[in-house]
N, C-alpha and C positions, 0 to 999 in steps of 0.2 A: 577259635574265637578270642576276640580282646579282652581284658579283662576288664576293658572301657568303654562303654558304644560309643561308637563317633556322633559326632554332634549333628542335629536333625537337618543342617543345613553347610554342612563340610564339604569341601571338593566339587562344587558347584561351576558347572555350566550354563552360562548363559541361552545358550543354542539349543538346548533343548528344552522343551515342554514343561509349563511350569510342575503339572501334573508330576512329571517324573522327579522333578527337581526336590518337588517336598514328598518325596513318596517316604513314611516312616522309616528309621532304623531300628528299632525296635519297638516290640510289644505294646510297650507303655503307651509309645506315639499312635497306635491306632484308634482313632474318636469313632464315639457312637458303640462300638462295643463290648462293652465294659462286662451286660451278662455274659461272655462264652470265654472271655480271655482275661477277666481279673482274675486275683491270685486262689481264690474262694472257686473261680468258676470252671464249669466243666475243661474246657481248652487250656483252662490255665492251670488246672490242677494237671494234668498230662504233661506241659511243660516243666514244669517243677520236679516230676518224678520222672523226665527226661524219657518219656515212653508214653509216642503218639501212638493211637490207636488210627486207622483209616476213617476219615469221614468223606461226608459230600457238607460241602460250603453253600448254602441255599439263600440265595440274597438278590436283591435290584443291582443294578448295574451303577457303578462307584461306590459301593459300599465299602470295597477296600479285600476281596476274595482272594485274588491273587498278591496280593500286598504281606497279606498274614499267611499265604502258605510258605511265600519265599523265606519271612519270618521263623515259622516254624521250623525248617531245617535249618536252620543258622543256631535258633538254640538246642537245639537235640542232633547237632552234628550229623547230620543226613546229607548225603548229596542232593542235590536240587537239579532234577529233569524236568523240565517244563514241558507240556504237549497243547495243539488246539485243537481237540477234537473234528472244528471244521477243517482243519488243512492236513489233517493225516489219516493216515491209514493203517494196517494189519502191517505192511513192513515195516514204519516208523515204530510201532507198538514193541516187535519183536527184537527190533533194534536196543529199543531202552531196557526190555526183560535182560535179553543178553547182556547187558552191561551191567544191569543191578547182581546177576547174578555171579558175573567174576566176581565185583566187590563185596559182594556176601561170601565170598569164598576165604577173603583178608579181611575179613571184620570191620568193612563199611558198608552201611545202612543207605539206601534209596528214599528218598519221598520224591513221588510222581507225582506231578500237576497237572492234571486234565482243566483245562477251560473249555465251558461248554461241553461237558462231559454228553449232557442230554443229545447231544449230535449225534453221538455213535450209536451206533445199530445194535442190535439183542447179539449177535455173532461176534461183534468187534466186543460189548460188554462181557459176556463169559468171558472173554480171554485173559479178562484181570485175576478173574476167582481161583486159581492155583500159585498165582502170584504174591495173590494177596494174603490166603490161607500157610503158605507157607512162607512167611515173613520177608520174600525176595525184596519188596516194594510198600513201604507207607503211601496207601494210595490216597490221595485229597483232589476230591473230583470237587468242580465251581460251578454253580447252573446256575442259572433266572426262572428257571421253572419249576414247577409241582416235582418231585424227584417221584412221588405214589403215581405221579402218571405215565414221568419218561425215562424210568430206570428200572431195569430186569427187578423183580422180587430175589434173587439168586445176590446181586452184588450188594444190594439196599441190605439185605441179615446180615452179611460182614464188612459194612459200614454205618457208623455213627451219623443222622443228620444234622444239621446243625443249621440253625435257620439265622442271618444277619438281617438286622436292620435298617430299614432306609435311615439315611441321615440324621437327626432333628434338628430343629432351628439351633442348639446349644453347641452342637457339632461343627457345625456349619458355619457360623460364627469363633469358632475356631484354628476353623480351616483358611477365614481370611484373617484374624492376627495371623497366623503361622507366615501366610503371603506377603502382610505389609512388614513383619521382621524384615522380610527376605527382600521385597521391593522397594518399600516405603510406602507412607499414609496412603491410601487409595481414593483419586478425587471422588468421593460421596459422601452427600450428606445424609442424615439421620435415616430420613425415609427411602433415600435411594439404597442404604444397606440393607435394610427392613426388605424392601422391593429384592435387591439378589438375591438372599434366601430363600424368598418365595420361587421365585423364577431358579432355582435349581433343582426342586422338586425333589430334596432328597438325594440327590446324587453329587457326590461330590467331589468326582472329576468333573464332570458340567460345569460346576462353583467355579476350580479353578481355571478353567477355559476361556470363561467369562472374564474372571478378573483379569488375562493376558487380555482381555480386548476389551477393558475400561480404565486401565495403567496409565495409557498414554492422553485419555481424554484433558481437556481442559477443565479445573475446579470453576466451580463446584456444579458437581452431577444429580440432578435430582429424578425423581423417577421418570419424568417422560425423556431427558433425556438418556436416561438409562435403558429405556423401550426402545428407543429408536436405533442406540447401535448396538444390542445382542440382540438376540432370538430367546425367546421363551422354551425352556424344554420342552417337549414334547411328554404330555401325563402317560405314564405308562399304560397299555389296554393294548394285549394279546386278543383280537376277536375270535381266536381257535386256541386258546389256550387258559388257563388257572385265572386270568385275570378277567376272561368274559363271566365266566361262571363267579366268580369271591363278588363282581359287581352285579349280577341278576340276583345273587345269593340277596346280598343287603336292599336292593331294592325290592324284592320281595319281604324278605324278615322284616324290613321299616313299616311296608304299607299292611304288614300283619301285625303289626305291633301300634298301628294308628295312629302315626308319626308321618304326618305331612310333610312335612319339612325336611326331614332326612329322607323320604319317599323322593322330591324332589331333586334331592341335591342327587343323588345316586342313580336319577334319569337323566341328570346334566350330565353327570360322568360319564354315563353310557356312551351318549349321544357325543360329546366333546372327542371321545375316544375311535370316534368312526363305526361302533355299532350299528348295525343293520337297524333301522326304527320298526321294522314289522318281524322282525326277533322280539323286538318287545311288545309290541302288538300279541304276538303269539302269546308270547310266557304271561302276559296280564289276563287273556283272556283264559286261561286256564285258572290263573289265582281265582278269577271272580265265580267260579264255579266251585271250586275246591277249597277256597277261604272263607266267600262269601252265603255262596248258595241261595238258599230260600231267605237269609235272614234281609237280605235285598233283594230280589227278583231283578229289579231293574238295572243292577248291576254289570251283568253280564250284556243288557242291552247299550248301557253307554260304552262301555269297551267294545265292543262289533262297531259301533256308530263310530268311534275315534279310527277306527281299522280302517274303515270305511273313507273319511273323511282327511286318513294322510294319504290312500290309494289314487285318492281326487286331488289332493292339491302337491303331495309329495312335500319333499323338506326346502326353505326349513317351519315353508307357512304349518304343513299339515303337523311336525312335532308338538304345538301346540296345542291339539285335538289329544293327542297321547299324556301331555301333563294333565289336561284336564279328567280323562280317563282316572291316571294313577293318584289324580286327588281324592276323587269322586273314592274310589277301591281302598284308599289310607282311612277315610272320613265314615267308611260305611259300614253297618256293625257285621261283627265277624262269627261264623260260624262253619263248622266242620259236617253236620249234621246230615248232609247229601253225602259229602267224600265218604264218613264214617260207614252210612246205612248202606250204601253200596258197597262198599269192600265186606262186609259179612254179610251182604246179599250172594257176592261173590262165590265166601268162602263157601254158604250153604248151600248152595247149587251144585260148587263140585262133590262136596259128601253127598248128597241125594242122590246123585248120577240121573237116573231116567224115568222118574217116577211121574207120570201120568195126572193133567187137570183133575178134579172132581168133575163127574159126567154133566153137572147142574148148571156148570157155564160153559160148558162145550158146544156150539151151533150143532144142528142136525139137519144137514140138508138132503139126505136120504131116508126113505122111511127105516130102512134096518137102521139105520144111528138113532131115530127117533123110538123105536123097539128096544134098543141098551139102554137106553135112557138119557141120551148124549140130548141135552136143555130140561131135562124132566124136573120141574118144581123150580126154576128159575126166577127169580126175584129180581124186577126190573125195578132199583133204589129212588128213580127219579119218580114213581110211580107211587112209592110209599107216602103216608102218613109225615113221617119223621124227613123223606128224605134219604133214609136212610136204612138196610134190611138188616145190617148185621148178619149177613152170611159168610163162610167160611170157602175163603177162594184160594186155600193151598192145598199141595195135594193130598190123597188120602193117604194114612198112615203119618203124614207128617203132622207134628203138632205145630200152633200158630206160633209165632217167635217176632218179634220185635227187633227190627232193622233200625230203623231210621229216630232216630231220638232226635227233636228240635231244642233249639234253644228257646230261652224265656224272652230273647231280643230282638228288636226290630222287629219285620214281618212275622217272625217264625213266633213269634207271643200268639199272633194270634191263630197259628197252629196248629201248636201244645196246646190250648184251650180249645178247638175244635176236637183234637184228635183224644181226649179226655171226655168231652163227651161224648162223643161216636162210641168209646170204648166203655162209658156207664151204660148205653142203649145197647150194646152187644151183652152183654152182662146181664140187661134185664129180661133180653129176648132169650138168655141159652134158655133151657129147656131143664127143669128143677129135676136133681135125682132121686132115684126113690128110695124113701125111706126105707134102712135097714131092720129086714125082719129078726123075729128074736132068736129064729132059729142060726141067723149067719156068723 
């Protein structure tokens, strides 16, 4: 290594891709970030004591993954093998051990670069773990995805994760100084710079992409015509992956948190992303049961209704039967109190195993059932006085136990206030004990 970095913009071809042209020279130059590779931070404290540990690079795509592993063996003097998981195989794999492993034999160090490490299979991933355990290769595997979903548990304990950031607007505004050094002032005005960063979305090879194809525009560029000659990135949304679920995640946790608004924005998302709309149809109509419950009733019947009413008109008229739904379910008071009472209705079922009605509410349509006593002294509630008999319809041996707890809100008020006095009339019907003689 020099005892100089070269300058961020030395040795420069035209011909190639601006992307590559301003790809950093060192450390320093990597924007956005700062938590994993300042001098303080995990990444950078490793660099410093010149002893990487294996990690997985866990990041949106231009975040700069492969940019910082090439980085990484340049300062800690490692060879640099690169691989892409989608274009190789078990012999490429064997290929690169074998070579790490002469050079470990002359006291040179390996760092392996897997891109899209999540490609390889459970059989091609073991293969690193003897590699890795015995120091042949610093492995630095790069994904876009969940690593707890698409890498063996086996490689994940003898690797660090380490999760990158998408871009921020600060970075990114960065990344076009860095350009206009290198090109010159870029025709845009104020709001049409404003306008690129948004339209990068975070990723910022995209950014410079973009700028190779607004360089040559005629001044001054303002946002529609900056609409008209890129393309808008496309928002990232995996429908089968960490990104379907992190956006159902928050559109639920907003419409449970009673947050309109953020309920909304996060149905845009969905929907913008190519989300199936009767995916969300499904997962709403389960909140409205499992959030809301009794504390709306009618809850669960405007989500059927909105199900009902995209099935009929389809997108993108019927989507907006589905906002309406997810406003209605953000707006509507919330309660657990059916989820709750049933999971320890649940649990008490299975410890009781198979214990038998009380005979008092059991029909008898035989006279020998009616001889057991199968209806004997049945108390028909609608027949009563109160309404109500205050009988005991669990089974015998079992004591009565209290499931279902409502809340004080919405419907379920007035509930808890029926089911408070049902439970003073049960109380006054039990049957007084008898007094203790003086002999007991």
């Amino acid at each position: 290594m020099s005892e100089q970095p070269p300058s961020l913009f030395e040795a420069d071809d035209a011909s190639r891709p601006l992307a590559d042209r301003l790809r950093p020279r060192t450390l320093t130059d990597v924007v956005g970030q700062d938590h994993l590779l300042a001098e303080d931070a995990p990444i950078g404290r490793m660099v410093a004591a010149h002893r990487l540990a294996s990690m997985i690079l866990w990041g949106p795509p231009g975040c700069g993954k492969t940019t910082i592993a090439r980085l990484l063996a340049e300062r800690t003097d490692l060879t640099f093998e690169p691989l892409s998981a989608t274009f190789s195989g078990v012999a490429d794999l064997r290929k690169v051990f074998h070579a790490a492993q002469r050079r470990k034999e002359v006291g040179q160090g390996t760092l392996l670069f897997v891109d899209e490490i999540h490609r390889f299979n459970r059989a091609q991933q073991d293969s690193f773990l003897p590699y890795v355990e015995d120091g042949t290769i610093v492995l630095v595997g790069a994904t876009t995805e969940n690593p707890s979903f698409e890498l063996n548990g086996a490689l994940l304990s003898r690797c660090q994760v380490f999760v990158l950031r998408r871009l921020d607007a600060t970075a990114l505004r960065a990344l076009i100084g860095r350009a206009e050094a290198l090109l010159g002032p870029l025709p845009l005005d104020e709001d049409a710079r404003q306008a690129l960063v948004a339209m990068a979305d975070g990723d910022g090879r995209y950014l410079l992409n973009m700028i190779e194809q607004v360089q040559a525009l005629p001044a001054p560029v303002d946002p529609l015509a900056l609409a008209a000659a890129v393309q808008k990135r496309a928002p990232l949304y995996d429908k089968s992956q960490e990104g379907h679920y992190n956006l159902i995640s928050a559109l639920h946790k907003s419409m449970r948190g009673s947050d309109p608004d953020a309920a909304l924005y996060w149905l845009a998302r969905m929907l913008d992303g190519g989300e199936d709309p009767l995916f969300i149809a499904r997962r709403i109509t389960r909140f409205a049961t499992e959030d809301i419950g009794l504390a709306d009733p009618a809850a669960v019947q405007q989500v059927l209704a909105a199900w009902d009413v995209y099935e009929r008109l389809g997108s993108p008229e019927g989507e907006l039967a589905i906002a309406q739904a997810v406003l209605y379910l953000a707006t509507a008071p919330k309660s657990i109190g059916v989820y709750r009472g049933f999971g320890k209705a649940r649990a008490a079922a299975k410890r009781t195993g198979s214990l038998m009605p009380p005979a008092h509410i059991l029909n008898a349509p035989t006279r020998l059932m009616k001889d057991l006593g199968y209806g004997a002294n049945y108390q028909y509630d609608p027949d009563t006085e109160t309404g109500f008999s205050g009988a005991n319809y669990f089974p015998d041996g079992m004591p009565r136990q209290t499931f279902y707890e409502p809340t004080t809100g919405g419907y379920e008020a007035a509930i808890t206030e029926r089911l408070h006095h049902w439970a003073r009339l049960r109380k006054d019907s039990a049957p007084e004990a008898a007094p203790a003689s003086d002999t007991d």
